[in-house]
C-alpha positions, 0 to 999 in steps of 0.5 A: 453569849459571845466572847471576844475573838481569839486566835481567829475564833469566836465561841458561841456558848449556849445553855443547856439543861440535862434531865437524868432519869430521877427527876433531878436536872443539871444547869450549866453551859457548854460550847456549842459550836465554833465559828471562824472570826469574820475575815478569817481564811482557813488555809487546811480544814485540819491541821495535822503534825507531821512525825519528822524524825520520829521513827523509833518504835512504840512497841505497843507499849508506855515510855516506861514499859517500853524502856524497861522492855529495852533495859531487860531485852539488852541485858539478855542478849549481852548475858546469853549471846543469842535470843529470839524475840519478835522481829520489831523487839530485835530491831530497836534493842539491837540500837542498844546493844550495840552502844553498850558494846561501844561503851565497853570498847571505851572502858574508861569510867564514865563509860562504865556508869553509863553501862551500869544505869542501862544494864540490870546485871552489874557482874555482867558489865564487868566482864563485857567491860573486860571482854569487849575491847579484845573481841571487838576491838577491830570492828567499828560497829554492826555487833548484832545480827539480826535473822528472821525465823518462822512466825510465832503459832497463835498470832503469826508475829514476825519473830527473830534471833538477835545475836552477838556477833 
């Protein structure tokens, strides 16, 4: 059965019978095979998307996975001054960080609830909220820094301290 042509593309669709060990059988169609429309040049065989202004890091891990790990990896660094993660870890938390310093160096109240929605701990908005802007108040940016350590024994990943500066 031929179906009208498409975005360039006619679809032969052919039937098919499976028999399943048991002696029943399954009756159905499937597309067998695609054919290019008559007159129609393909200028790729394969179309692929380019990933333009795309380089935020996965983490090995789902959206929100990822943005919890972020959430928590923030709040950590904030409460403790300095942790150690991996390399990758440090690197995409340290963009966060550094906003919520921002956030706290404004310290008007729509900066205060957007901190609040990021950070888990609520005190520790407060006093960033009342620390931030005599700390940091003549930096313009660049409030983390990141620095390499040895790599973890048992899967040698790049590991790394996040720190406040």
């Amino acid at each position: 059965m031929l179906l009208p042509p498409r975005l360039g593309l006619t679809l032969v669709i052919l039937p098919f019978v499976i028999t399943v060990t048991g002696g029943t059988s399954f009756v159905g169609t499937s597309i067998a095979s695609t054919c290019p429309a008559p007159g129609y040049v393909s200028s790729r065989a394969n179309i692929s998307m380019m990933r333009h202004r795309k380089k935020m890091p996965k983490l090995g891990k789902p959206a929100d996975q990822r943005k919890a790990l972020l959430r928590a990896l923030t709040t950590e660094v904030i409460r403790h001054g300095r942790i150690k993660t991996t390399l990758v870890r440090a690197k995409a938390v340290r963009k966060h960080v550094d906003h919520i310093i921002e956030l706290g160096k404004r310290g008007d109240l729509h900066a205060r609830r957007q901190a609040l929605g990021w950070v888990y701990d609520k005190q520790l908005v407060h006093a960033l909220f009342e620390a931030a802007p005599d700390r940091y108040g003549d930096r313009n940016g660049g409030y983390t820094r990141v620095l390499r350590t040895v790599a973890r024994q048992g899967d040698n990943a790049k590991m790394a301290i996040i720190e406040l500066v």
